[in-house]
C-alpha positions as a printed NumPy array, in Angstrom:
array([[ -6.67 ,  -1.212,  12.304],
       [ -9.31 ,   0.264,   9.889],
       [-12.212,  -1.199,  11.255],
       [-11.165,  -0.358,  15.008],
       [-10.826,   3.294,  13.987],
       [-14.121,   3.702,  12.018],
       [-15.656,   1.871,  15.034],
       [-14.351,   4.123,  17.131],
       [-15.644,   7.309,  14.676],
       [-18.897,   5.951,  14.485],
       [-18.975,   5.703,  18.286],
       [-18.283,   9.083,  18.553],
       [-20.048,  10.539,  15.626],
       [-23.432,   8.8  ,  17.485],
       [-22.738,  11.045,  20.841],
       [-22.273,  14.126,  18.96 ],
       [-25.614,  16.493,  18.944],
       [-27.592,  16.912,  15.692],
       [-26.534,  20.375,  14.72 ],
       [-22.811,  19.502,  14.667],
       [-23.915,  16.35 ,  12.645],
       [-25.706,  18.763,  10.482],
       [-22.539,  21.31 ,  10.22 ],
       [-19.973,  17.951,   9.237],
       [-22.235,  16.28 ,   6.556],
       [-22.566,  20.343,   5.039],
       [-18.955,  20.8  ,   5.068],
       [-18.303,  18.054,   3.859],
       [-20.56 ,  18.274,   1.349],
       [-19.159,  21.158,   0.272],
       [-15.376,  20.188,   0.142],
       [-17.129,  17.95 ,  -2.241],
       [-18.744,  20.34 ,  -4.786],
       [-15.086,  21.958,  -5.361],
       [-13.695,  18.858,  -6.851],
       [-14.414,  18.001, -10.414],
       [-16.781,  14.857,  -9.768],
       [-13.531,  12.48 , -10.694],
       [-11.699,  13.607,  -8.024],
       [-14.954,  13.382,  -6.297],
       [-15.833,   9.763,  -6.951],
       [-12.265,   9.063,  -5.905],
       [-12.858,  10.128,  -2.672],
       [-16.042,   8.443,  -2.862],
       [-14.211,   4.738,  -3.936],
       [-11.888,   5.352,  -0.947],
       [-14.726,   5.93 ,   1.349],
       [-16.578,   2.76 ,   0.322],
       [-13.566,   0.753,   0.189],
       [-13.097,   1.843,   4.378],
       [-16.863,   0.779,   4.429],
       [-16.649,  -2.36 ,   3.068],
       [-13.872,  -3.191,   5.563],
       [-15.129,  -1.289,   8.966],
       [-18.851,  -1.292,   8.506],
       [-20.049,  -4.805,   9.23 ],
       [-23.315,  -4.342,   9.278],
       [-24.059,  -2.583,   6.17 ],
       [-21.442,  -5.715,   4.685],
       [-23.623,  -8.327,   6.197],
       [-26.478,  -6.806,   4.925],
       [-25.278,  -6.924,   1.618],
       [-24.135, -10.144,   1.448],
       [-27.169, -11.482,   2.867],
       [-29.104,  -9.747,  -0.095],
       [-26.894, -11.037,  -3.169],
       [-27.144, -14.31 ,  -1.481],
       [-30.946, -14.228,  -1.514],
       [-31.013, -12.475,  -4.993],
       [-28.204, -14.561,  -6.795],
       [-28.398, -17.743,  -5.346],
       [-26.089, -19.241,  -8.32 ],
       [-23.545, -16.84 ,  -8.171],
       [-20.442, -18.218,  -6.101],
       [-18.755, -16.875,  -3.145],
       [-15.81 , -14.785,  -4.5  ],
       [-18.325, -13.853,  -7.241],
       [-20.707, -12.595,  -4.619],
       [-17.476, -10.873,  -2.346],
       [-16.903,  -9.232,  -5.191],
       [-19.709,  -7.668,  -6.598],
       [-20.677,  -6.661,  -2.658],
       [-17.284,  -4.85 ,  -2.136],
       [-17.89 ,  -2.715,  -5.881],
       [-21.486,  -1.856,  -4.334],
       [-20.237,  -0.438,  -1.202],
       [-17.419,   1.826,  -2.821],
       [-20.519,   2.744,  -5.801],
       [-22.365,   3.725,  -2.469],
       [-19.011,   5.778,  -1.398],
       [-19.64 ,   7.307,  -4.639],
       [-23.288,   7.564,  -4.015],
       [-22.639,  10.319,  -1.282],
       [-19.517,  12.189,  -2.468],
       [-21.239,  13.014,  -5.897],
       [-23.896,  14.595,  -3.419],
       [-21.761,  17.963,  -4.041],
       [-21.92 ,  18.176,  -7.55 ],
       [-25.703,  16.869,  -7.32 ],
       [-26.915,  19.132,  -5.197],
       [-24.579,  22.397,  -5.007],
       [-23.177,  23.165,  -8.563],
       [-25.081,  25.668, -10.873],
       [-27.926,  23.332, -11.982],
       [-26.625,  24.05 , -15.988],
       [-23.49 ,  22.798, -15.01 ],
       [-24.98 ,  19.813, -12.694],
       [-26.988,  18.546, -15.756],
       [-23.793,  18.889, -18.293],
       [-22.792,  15.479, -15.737],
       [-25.769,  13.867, -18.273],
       [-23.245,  12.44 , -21.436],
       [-26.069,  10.365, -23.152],
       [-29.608,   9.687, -22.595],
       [-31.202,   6.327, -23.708],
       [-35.339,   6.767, -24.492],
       [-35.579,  10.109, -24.3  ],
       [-37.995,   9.518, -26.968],
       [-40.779,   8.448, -24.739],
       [-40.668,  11.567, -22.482],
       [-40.752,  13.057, -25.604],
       [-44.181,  11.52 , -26.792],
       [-45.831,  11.845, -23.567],
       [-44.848,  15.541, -23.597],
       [-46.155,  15.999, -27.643],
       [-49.61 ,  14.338, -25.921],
       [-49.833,  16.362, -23.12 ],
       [-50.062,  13.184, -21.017],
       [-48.284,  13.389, -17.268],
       [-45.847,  10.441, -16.784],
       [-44.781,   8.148, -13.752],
       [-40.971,   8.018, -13.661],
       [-40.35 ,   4.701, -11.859],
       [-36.666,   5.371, -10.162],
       [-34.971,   2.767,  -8.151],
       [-31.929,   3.238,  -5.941],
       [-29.817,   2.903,  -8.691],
       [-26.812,   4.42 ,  -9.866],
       [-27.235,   8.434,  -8.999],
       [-31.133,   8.588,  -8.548],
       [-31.046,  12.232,  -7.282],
       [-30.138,  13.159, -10.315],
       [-32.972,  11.815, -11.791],
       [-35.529,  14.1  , -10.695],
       [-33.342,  17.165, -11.706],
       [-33.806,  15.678, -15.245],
       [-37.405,  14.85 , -15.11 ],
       [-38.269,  18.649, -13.241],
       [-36.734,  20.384, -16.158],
       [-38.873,  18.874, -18.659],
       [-42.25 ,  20.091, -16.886],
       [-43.9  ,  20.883, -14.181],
       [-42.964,  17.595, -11.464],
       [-44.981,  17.054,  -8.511],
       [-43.273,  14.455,  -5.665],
       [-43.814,  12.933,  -2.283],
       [-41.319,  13.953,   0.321],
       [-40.093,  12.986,   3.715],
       [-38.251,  15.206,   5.738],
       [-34.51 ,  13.403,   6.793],
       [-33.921,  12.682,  10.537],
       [-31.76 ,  15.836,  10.885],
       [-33.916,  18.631,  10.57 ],
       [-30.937,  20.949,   9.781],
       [-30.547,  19.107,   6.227],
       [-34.234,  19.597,   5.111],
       [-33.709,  23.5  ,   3.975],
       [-30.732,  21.628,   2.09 ],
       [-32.026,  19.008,   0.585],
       [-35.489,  20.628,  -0.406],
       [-33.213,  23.56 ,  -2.152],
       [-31.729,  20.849,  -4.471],
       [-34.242,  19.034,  -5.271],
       [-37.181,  21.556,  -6.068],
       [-34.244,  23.81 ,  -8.16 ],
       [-35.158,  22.55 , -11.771],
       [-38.953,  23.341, -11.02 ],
       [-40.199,  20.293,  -9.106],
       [-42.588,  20.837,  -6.341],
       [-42.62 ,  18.213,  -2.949],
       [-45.501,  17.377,  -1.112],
       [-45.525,  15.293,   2.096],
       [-46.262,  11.429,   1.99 ],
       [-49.587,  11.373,   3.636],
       [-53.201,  11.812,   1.696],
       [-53.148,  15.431,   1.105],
       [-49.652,  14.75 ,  -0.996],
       [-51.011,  11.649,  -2.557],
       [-53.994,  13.932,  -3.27 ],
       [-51.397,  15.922,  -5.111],
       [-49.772,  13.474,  -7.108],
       [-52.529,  12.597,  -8.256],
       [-54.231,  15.736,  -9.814],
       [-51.307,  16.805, -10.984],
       [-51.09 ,  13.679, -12.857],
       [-54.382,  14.725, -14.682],
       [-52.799,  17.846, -15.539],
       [-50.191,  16.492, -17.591],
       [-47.718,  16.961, -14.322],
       [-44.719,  14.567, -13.62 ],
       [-44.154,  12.346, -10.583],
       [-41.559,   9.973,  -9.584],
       [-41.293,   7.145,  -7.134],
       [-38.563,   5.373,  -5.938],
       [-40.576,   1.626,  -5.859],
       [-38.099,  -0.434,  -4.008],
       [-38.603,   0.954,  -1.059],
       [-40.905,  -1.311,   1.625],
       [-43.481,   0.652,   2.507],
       [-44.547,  -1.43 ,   5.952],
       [-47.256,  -3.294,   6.733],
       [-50.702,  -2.13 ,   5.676],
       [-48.842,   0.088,   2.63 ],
       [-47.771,  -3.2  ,   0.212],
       [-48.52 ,  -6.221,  -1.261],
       [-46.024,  -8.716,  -1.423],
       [-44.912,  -9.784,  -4.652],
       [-41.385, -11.303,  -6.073],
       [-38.059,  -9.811,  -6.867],
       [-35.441, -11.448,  -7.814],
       [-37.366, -14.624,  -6.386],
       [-37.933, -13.229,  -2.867],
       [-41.255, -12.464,  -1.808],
       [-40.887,  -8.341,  -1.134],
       [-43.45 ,  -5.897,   0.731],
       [-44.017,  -3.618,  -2.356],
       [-46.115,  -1.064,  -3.09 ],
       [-49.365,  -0.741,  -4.198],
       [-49.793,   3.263,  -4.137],
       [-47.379,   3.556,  -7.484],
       [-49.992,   1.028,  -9.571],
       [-53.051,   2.631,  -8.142],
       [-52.08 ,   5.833,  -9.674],
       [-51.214,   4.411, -12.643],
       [-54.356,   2.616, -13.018],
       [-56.57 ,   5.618, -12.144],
       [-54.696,   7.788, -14.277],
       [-53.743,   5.664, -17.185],
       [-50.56 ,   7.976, -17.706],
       [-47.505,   6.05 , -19.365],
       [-45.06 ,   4.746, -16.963],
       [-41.311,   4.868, -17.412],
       [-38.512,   3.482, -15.471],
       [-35.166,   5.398, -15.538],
       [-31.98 ,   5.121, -13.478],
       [-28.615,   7.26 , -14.208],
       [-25.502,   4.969, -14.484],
       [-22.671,   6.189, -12.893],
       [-20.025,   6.224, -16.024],
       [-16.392,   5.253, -15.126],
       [-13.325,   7.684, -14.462],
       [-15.763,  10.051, -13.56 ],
       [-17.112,  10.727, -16.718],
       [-20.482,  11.201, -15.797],
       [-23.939,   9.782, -16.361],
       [-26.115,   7.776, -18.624],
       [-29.217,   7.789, -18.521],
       [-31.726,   4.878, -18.98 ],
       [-35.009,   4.914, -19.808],
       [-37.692,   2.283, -20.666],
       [-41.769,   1.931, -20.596],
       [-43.12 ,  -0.381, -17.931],
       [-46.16 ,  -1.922, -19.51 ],
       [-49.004,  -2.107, -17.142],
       [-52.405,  -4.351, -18.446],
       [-54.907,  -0.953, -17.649],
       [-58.096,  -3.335, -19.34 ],
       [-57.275,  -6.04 , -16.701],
       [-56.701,  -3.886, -13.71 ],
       [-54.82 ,  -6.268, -11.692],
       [-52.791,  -4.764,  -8.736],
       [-50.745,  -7.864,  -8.048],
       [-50.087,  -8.24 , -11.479],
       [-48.735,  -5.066, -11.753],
       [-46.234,  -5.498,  -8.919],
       [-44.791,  -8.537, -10.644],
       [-44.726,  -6.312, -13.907],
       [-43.07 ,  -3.645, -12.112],
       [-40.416,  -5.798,  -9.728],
       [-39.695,  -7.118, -13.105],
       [-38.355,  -4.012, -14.757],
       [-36.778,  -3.385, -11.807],
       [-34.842,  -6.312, -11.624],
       [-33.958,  -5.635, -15.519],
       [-32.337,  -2.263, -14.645],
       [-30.593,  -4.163, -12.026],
       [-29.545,  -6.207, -13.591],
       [-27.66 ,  -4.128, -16.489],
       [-25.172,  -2.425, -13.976],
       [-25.534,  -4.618, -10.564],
       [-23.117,  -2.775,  -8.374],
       [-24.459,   0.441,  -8.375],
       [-27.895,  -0.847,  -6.576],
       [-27.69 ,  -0.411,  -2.852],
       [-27.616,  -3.694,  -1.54 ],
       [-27.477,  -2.397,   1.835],
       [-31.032,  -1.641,   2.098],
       [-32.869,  -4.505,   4.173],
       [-35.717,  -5.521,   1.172],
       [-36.993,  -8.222,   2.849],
       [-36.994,  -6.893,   6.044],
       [-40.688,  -7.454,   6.412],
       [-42.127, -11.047,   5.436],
       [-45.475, -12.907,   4.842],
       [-47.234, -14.529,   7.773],
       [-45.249, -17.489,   9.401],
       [-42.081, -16.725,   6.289],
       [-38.966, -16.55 ,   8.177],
       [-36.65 , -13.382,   9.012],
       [-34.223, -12.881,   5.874],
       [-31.833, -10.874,   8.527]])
C-alpha cells in the first residue's frame, strides 16, 4: 500500500511545473525550520523509512553499493545498514530547515563538540588557506557554515535544476561569509588565488566528475572516476588539507564534528597517488559512522575501458 501511493506521488509530483515544485520543497522546508531539529529528524526517520519501502530505485542503488563496498558483510547485515542510510538521508533533507533557515548563531549552537579543531587552528596562526575535504557524509551543509565563519571561504557552485531554489540555496550557504563561484575555469581560477591568500575552499571529493574530469583510482576496492582538480590544487598550492564531516548525533542532539589532515607526498607530486591517499581518508570517515553516507549516489557509475556496468 505504501509503495503504490508514493508511486503514485512521484507520478504526479513529475507532471507538476517547476515553480509549484519550487513553492512545495519551500514550504516544506519551512514547516521544517519551526520544529526543534528532534522533532525534525523524526519526520525525517519517517520519511526515509517510506523511502526505503516505496523508492526502489534509490534501494537498489544502495544495495548494489554496500554489496560492492562490503563484500563480507552478510545479507541482513547489508538490509540493515541500507534501510538506516535511507531514513539518515530522510534526515538529510528535513534538517535542511534548521540548516539553512534558522538565525545562523542559533544554526551553529546544532555544533555540540568539534574533534581537530586544532588544525584549523594552526593553519589560521600561519596564515596558510586550507582545503576542507567534505564527503556526503552525515550533514555536509553544515560544514561549510563552520568553515565560512572562520575566514574568508571561496567555493565552486552549481546552480540546482530548479532555478527557483538557487536565490535559496545561495542565501544559506554564502550567510557565514563564504563566497561561490561557478565550476568552470574562471571559478577554478578563483579557488585557486584565493588559496594563496590564505582563503578557504571545500570540495565534496566523492562526487564523479565524468569522463575527461578524473582519474580512476580505488575506494573501498572499486575502481572510482575521481577527481584530479582537488590534488592539483593542493599540489600547486601546498596548503594543508583536512577532511571533516558532521555526524548526525542521536535523539536529535545535534552534531559532531570530525576533523583530520589528509597527508599528501608534495616532494613526490604524484596525482594518482594522491587519489588513493585521499579515497583512503574517505573511506576512514566512512567508515566511523557508515549509515549516514549516501549510498544512493551511483559511484561507479562510470568505469574503465572494457570494466563492466556496476548498475
Amino acid at each position: 500500500m505504501i509503495r503504490a501511493v508514493f508511486s503514485q506521488y512521484l507520478t504526479l509530483m513529475s507532471s507538476v511545473k517547476a515553480p509549484l515544485k519550487v513553492f512545495f520543497i519551500k514550504f516544506l522546508l519551512h514547516c521544517m525550520a519551526m520544529l526543534p531539529l528532534r522533532a525534525a529528524h523524526s519526520v525525517g526517520a519517517l520519511l526515509g523509512g517510506v523511502m526505503w519501502q516505496a523508492a526502489r530505485r534509490s534501494r537498489r542503488v544502495t544495495l548494489r553499493n554496500l554489496g560492492l563496498c562490503f563484500p563480507e558483510m552478510d545479507e541482513v547485515s547489508r538490509r540493515q545498514l541500507a534501510k538506516a542510510s535511507m531514513i539518515e538521508t530522510g534526515k538529510n533533507f528535513s534538517e535542511l530547515g534548521a540548516l539553512w533557515l534558522w538565525p545562523i548563531e542559533k544554526t551553529l549552537g546544532l555544533i555540540k563538540r568539534v574533534s581537530g579543531e586544532q588544525y584549523v587552528e594552526q593553519a589560521l596562526g600561519q596564515g596558510e588557506g586550507v582545503i576542507f575535504v567534505s564527503p556526503h557524509l552525515g550533514a555536509w551543509e553544515l560544514v561549510g557554515l563552520y568553515c565560512a565563519k572562520k575566514t574568508d571561504m571561496t567555493s565552486l557552485y552549481r546552480p540546482p535544476k530548479l532555478g527557483g531554489l538557487n536565490g535559496l540555496l545561495r542565501h544559506a550557504r554564502q550567510r557565514t561569509g563564504a563566497k561561490l563561484v561557478p565550476t568552470d575555469a574562471k571559478g577554478v581560477r578563483a579557488l585557486l588565488q584565493g588559496l594563496k591568500n590564505g582563503e578557504f575552499t571545500g570540495i565534496l571529493p566523492d562526487q564523479d566528475p565524468g569522463f575527461g574530469n578524473g582519474e580512476f583510482a580505488p575506494f573501498f576496492g572499486i575502481q572510482a572516476n575521481t577527481m584530479v582538480l582537488l590534488s592539483k590544487l593542493a599540489y600547486k598550492t601546498k596548503v594543508p588539507v583536512i577532511l571533516i564531516y558532521a555526524e548526525r548525533l542521536p535523539k536529535g542532539k545535534g552534531f559532531h564534528l570530525h576533523l583530520s589532515p589528509i597527508k599528501f607526498d608534495y616532494q613526490q607530486g604524484d596525482i594518482s597517488t594522491s587519489l588513493v591517499i585521499l579515497n583512503k581518508s574517505v573511506e576512514r570517515a566512512i567508515n566511523q559512522c557508515p549509515e549516514q553516507y549516501l549510498w544512493s549516489y551511483k559511484r561507479f557509475k562510470s568505469r574503465p575501458e572494457g570494466a563492466a556496468e556496476r548498475y
